[in-house]
OpenMM code with the backbone's topology and positions (N, CA, C; nanometers):
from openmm import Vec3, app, unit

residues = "UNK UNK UNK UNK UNK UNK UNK UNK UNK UNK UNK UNK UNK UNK UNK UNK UNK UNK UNK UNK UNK UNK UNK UNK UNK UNK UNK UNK UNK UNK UNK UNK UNK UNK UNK UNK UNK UNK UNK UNK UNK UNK UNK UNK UNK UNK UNK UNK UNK UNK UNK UNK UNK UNK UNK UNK UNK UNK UNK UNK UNK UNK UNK UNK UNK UNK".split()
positions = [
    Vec3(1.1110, -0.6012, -8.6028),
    Vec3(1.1097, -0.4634, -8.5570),
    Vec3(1.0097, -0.4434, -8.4431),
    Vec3(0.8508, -0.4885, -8.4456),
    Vec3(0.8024, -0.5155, -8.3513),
    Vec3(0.8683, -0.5574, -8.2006),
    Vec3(0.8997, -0.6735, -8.2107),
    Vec3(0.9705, -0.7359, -8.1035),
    Vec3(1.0546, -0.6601, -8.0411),
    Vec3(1.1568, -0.5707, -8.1279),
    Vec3(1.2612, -0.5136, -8.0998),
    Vec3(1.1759, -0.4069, -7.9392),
    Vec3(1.0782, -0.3134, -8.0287),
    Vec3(1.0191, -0.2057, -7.9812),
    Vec3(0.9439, -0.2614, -7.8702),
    Vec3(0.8969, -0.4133, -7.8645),
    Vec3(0.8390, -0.4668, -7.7129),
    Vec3(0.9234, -0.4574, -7.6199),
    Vec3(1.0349, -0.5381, -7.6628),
    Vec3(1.1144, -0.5522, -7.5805),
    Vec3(1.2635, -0.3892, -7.5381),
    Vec3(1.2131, -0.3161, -7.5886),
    Vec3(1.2845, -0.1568, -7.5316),
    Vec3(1.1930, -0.1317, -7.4523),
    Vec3(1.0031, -0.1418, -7.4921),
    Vec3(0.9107, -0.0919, -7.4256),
    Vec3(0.8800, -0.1621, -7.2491),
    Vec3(0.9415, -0.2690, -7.2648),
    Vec3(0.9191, -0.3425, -7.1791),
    Vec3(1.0962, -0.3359, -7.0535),
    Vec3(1.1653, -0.3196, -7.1056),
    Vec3(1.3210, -0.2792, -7.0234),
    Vec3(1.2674, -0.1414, -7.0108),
    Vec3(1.1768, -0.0482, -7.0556),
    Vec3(1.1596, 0.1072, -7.0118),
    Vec3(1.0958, 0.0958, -6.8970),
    Vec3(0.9729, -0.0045, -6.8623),
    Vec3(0.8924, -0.0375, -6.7980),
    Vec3(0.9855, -0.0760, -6.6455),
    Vec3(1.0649, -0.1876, -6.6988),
    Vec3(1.1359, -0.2024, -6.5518),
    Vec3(1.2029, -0.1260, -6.4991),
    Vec3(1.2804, -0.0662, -6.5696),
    Vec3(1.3718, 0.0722, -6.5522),
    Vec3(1.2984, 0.1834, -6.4750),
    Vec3(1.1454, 0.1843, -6.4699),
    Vec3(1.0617, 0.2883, -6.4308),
    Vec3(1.0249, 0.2294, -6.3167),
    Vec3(1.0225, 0.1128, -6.3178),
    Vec3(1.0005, 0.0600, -6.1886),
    Vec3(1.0187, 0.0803, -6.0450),
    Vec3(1.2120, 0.0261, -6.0786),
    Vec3(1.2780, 0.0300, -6.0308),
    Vec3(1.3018, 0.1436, -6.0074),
    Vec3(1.3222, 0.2558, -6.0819),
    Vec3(1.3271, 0.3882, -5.9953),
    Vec3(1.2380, 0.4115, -5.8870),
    Vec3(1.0651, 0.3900, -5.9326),
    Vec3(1.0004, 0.4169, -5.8655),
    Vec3(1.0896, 0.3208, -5.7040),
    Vec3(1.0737, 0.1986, -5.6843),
    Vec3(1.1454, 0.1490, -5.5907),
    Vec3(1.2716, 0.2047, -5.4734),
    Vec3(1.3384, 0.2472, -5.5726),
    Vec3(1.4822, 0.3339, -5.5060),
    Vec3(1.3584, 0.4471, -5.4780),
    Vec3(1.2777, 0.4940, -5.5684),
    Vec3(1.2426, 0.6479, -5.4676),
    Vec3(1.1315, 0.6296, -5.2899),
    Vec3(1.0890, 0.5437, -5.3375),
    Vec3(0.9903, 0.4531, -5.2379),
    Vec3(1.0620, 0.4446, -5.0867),
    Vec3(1.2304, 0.3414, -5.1170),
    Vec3(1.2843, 0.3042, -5.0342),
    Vec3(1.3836, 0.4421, -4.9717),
    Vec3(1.4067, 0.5408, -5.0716),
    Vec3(1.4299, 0.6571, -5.0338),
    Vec3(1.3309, 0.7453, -4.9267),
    Vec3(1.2917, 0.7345, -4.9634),
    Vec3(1.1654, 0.7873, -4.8955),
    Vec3(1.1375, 0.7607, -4.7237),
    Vec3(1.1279, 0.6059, -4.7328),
    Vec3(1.1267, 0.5318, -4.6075),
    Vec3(1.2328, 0.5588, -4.5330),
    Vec3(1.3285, 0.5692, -4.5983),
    Vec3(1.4861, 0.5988, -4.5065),
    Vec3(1.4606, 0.6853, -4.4224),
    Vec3(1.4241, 0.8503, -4.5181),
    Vec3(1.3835, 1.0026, -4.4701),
    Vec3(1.2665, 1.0111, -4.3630),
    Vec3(1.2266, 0.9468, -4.3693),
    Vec3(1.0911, 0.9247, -4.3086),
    Vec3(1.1241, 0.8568, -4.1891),
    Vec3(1.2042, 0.7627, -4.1597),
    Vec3(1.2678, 0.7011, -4.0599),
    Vec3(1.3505, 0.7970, -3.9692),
    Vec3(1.4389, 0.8719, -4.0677),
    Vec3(1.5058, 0.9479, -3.9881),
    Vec3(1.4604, 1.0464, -3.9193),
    Vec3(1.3523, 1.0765, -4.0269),
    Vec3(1.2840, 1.2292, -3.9261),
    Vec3(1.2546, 1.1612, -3.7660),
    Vec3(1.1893, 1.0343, -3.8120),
    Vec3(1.0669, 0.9750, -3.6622),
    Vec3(1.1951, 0.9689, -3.5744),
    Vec3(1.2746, 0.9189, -3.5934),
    Vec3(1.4481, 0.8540, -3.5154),
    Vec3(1.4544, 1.0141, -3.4213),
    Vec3(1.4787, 1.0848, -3.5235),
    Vec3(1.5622, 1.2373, -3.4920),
    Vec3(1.4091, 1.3002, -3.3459),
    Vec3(1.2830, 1.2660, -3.4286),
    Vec3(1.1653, 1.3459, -3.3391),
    Vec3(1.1667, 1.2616, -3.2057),
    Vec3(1.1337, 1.1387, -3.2172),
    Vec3(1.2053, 1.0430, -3.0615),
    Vec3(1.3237, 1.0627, -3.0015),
    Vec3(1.4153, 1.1399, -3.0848),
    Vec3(1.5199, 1.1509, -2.9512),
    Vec3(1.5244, 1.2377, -2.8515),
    Vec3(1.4745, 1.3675, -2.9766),
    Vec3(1.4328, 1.5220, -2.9370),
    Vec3(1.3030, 1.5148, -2.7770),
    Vec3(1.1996, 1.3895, -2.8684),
    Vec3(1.1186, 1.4083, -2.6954),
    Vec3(1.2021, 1.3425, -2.5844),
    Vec3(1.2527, 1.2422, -2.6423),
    Vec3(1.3614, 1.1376, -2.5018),
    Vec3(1.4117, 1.2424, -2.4033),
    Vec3(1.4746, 1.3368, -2.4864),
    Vec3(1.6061, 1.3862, -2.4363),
    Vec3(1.5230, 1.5339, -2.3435),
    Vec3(1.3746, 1.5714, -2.4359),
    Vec3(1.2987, 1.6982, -2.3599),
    Vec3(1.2092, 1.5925, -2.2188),
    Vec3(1.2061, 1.4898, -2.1961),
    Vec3(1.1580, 1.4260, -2.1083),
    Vec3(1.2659, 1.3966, -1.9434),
    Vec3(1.3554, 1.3395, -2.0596),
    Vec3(1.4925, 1.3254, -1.9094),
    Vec3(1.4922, 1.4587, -1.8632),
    Vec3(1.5065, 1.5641, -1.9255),
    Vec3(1.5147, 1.6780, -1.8865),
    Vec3(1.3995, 1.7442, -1.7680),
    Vec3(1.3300, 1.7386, -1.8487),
    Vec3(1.1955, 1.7582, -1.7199),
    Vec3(1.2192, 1.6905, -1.6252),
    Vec3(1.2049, 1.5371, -1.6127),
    Vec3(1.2324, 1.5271, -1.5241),
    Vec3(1.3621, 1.5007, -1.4185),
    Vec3(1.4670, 1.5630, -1.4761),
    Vec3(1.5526, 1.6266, -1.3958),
    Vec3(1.5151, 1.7065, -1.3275),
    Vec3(1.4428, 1.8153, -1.3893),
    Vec3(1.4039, 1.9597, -1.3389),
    Vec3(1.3049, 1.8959, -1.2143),
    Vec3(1.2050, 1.8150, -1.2142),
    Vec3(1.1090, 1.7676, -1.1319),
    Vec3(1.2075, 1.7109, -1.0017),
    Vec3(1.2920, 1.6350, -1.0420),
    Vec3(1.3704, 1.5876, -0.9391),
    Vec3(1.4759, 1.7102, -0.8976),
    Vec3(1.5086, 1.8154, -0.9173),
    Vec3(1.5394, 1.8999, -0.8190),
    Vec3(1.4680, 2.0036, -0.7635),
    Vec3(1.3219, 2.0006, -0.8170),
    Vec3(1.2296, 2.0937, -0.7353),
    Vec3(1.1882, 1.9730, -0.6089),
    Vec3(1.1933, 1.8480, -0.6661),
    Vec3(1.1596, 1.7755, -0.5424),
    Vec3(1.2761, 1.7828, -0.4164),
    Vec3(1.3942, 1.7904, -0.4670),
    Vec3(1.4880, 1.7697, -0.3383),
    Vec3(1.4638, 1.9057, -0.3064),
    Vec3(1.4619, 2.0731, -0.3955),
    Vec3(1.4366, 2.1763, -0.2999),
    Vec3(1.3092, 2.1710, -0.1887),
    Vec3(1.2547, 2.1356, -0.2243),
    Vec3(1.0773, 2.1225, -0.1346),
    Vec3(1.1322, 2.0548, 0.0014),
    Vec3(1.1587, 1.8971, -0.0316),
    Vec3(1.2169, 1.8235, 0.0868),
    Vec3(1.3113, 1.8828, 0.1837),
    Vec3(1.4262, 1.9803, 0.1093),
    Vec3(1.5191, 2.0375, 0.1850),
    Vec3(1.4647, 2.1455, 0.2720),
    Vec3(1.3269, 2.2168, 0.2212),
    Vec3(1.2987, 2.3184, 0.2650),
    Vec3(1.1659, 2.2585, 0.3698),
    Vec3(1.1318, 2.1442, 0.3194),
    Vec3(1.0024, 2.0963, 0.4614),
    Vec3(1.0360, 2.0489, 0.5525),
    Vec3(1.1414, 1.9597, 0.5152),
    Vec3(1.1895, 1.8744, 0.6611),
    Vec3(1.2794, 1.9382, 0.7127),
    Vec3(1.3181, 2.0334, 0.7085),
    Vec3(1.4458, 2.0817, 0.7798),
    Vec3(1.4052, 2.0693, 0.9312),
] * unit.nanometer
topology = app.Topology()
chain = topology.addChain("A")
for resn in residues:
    res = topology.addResidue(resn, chain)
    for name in ("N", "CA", "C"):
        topology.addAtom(name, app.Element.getBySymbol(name[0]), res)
């Protein structure tokens, strides 16, 4: 009966584990995605600027050298 109750106590143990694990690796996923999603958001607010920079530059040029 002992044995029995080690060995439930001990499959509870891995069982807890392993959740902990899946929640861990859960975690990392979410956490990945946010950083993924926040790097694209600046990528995409950067090209942008400097789009905007590169057509205040061609207005300037158009308007100095004329």
């Amino acid at each position: 009966m002992a044995q029995i109750r080690a060995e439930e106590a001990a499959e509870q143990h891995v069982t807890r584990l392993e959740d902990a694990r899946l929640r861990v690796r859960q975690s990392r996923s979410a956490t990945s995605n946010v950083l993924r999603s926040q790097q694209r958001e600046h990528n995409r607010l950067q090209m942008a600027e400097r789009r905007q920079q590169g057509k205040s530059y061609q207005l300037y040029n158009r308007l100095a050298f004329q």
